[in-house]
C-alpha positions as CSV (number, residue, x, y, z in Angstrom):
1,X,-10.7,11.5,-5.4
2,X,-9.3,8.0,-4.3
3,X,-6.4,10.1,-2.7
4,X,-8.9,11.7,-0.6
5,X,-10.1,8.3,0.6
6,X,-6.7,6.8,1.6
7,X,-5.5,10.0,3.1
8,X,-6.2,9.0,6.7
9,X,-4.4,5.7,6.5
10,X,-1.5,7.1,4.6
11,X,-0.9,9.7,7.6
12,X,-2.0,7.0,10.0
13,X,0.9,4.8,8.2
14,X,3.5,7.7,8.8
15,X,2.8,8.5,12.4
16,X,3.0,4.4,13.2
17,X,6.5,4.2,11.3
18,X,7.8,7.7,13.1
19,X,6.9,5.3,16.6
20,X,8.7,3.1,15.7
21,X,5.7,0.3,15.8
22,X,6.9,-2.3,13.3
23,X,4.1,-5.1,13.6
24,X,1.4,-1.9,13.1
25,X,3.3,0.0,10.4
26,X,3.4,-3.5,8.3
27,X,-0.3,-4.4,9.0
28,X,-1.4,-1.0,8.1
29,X,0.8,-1.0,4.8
30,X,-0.5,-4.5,4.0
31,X,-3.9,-3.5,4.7
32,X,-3.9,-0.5,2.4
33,X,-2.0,-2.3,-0.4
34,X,-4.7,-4.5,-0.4
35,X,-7.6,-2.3,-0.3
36,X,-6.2,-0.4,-3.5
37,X,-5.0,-3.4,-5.4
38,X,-9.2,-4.9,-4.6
39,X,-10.4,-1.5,-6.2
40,X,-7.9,-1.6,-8.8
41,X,-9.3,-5.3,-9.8
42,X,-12.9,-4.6,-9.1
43,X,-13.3,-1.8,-11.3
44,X,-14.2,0.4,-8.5
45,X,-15.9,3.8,-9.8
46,X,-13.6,6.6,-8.9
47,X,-11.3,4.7,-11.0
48,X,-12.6,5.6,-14.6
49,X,-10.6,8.5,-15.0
50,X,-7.1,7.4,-13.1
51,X,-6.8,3.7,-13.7
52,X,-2.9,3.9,-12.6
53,X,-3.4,5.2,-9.2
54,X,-4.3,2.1,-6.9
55,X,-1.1,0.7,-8.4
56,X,0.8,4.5,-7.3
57,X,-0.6,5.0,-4.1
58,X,0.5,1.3,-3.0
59,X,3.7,2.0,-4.0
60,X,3.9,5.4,-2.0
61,X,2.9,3.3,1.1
62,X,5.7,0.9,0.8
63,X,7.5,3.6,0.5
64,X,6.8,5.3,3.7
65,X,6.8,1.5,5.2
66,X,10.0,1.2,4.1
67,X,11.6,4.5,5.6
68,X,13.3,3.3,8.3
69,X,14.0,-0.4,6.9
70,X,16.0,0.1,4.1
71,X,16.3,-2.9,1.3
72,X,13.5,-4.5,2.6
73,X,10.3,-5.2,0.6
74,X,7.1,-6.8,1.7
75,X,6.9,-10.7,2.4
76,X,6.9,-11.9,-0.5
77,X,4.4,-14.5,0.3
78,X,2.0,-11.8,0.8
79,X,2.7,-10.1,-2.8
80,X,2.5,-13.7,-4.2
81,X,-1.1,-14.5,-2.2
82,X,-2.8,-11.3,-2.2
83,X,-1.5,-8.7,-5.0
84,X,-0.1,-11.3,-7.6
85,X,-0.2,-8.5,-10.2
86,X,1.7,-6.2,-8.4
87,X,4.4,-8.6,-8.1
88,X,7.1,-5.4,-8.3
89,X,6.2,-4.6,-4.9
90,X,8.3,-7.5,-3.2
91,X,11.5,-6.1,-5.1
């Protein structure tokens, strides 16, 4: 489903943090939180069945953002701005 959909940016993600290209790895990561935490909060269709897994996959892409910067979370300004809800993100 909605795993299917992200799939390209989540390997997209990867490949940018294995280069080493910080600026695009954390635009791509913030990009993608976004887009999931919007379908998440708009009641987007595919969700019906799986209403946890915007909230999942965002977390799996910090997660690859974070590989190779350990104890760091995303800006916390960002969280705060543009995902209040998924506040545990910046922790």
């Amino acid at each position: 489903m909605i795993e299917n959909v992200t799939a390209p940016y989540f390997r997209d993600l990867e490949r940018r943090v294995k280069l080493r290209h910080e600026d695009e790895a954390t635009a791509l990561c913030k990009g993608i939180v976004l887009g999931l935490y919007h379908a998440e909060q708009r009641g987007f269709e595919l969700l019906e069945y799986a209403e946890d897994v915007p909230a999942e996959l965002a977390g799996q892409a910090v997660a690859i953002w974070q590989r190779r910067r350990r104890n760091v979370s995303l800006p916390r300004t960002f969280i705060e701005t543009f995902t209040p809800e998924w506040d545990w993100l910046a922790r």
